[in-house]
C-alpha positions as CSV (number, residue, x, y, z in Angstrom):
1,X,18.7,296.4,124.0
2,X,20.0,294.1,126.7
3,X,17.8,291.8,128.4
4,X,19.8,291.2,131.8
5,X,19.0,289.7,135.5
6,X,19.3,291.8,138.4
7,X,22.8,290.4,138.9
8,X,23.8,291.8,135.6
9,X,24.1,288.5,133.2
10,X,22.8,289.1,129.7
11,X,20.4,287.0,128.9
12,X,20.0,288.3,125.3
13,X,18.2,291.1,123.7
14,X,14.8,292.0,124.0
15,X,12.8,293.4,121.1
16,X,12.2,297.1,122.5
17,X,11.9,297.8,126.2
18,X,8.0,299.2,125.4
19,X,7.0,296.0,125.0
20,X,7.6,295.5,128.3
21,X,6.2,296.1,132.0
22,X,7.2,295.8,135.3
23,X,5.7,292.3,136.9
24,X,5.2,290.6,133.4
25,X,6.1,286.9,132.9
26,X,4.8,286.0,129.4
27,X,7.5,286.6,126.6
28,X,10.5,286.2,128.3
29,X,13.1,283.4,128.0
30,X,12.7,280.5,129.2
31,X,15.7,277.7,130.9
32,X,15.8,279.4,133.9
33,X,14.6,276.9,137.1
34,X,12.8,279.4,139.2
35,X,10.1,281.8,136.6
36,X,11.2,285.4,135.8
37,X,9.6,288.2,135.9
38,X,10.4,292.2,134.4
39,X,11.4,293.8,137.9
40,X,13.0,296.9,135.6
41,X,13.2,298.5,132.5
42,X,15.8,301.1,132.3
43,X,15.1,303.5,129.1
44,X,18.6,305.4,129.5
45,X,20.0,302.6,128.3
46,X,17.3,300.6,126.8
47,X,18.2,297.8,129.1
48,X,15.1,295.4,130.6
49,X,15.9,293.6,133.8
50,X,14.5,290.2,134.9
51,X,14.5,288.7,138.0
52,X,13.2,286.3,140.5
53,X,9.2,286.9,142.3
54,X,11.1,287.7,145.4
55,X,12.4,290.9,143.4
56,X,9.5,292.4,142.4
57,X,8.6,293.8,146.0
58,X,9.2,297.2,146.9
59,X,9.7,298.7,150.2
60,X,9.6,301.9,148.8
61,X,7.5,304.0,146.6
62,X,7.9,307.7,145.8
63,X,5.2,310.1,143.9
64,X,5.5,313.0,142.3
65,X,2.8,315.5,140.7
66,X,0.7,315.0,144.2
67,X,-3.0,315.8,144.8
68,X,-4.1,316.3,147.6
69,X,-8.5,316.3,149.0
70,X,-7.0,317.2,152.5
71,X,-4.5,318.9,154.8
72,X,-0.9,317.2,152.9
73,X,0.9,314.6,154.6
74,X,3.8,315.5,156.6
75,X,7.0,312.8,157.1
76,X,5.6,310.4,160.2
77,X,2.2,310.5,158.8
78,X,0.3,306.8,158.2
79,X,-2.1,305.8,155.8
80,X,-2.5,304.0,152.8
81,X,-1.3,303.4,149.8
82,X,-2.7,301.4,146.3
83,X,-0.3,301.2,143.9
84,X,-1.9,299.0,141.2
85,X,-5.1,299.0,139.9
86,X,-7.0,296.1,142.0
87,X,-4.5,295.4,144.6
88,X,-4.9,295.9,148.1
89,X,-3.6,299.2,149.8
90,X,-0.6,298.5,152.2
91,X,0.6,300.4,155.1
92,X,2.5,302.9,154.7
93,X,4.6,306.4,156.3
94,X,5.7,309.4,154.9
95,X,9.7,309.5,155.2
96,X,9.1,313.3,153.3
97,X,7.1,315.6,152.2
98,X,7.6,318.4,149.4
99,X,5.4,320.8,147.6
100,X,4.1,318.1,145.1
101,X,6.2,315.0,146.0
102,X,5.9,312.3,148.7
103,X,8.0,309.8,149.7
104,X,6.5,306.7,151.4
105,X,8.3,303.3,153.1
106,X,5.6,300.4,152.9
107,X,5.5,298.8,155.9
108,X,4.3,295.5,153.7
109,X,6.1,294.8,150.8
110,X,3.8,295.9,147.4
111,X,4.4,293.9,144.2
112,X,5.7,295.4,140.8
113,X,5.8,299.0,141.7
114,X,5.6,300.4,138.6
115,X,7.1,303.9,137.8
116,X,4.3,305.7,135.7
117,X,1.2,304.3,137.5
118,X,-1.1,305.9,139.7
119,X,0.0,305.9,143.2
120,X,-3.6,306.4,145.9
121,X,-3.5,307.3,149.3
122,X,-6.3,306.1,152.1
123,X,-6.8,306.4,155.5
124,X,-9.3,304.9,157.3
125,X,-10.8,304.0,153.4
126,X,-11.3,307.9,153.1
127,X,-9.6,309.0,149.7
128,X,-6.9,311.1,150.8
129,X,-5.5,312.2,147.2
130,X,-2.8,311.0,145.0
131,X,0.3,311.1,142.7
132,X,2.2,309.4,140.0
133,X,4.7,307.1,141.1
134,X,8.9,308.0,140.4
């Protein structure tokens, strides 16, 4: 498939998008001034999409197949969420709720947000429960 930036130039082809994940460097062309990284890979159409650092933040994050240790979160709700495996929790609030989905604006930017990870929610450092992210 494709191998495109976010502006849509090809760069070439890749050599199957699940060799790829979002936030990798290593194996990608080279040329380019400023490093790229994988900021999406689109299976529809088997495209993988580079782009600058800059790119790989997210001000958004949603999870599906929630559970919950407490009461559910409701939309206005804080707390925190860790969306990689050793990275910090950031700030976050419910924009909406459902019966096992949560949508969440981070109010700091989380690198490579990766669809298919583990999405954890905190408060106060107490585990509040968790989902996969969408």
């Amino acid at each position: 498939g494709p191998l495109v930036t976010t502006s849509g130039e090809v760069l070439g082809e890749h050599r199957g998008f699940a060799r790829y994940t979002i936030g990798q460097r290593r194996g990608l062309p080279g040329g380019s001034r400023r490093p790229l990284y994988v900021v999406d890979i689109s299976p529809e159409d088997r495209r993988v999409v580079v782009g600058t650092e800059d790119e790989l933040y997210a001000t958004r994050v949603e999870l599906e197949e929630v559970n919950w240790l407490i009461e559910p979160l409701a939309p206005g709700d804080a707390c925190d969420v860790q969306v990689r495996y050793r990275a910090r929790a950031v700030p976050a609030r419910v924009t909406a709720a459902g019966v096992a989905t949560l949508a969440l604006e981070l109010l700091t930017p989380a690198r490579a947000v990766t669809p298919g990870q583990s999405g954890v929610l905190y408060r106060s450092g107490q585990l509040l429960g968790g989902g996969i992210i969408g």
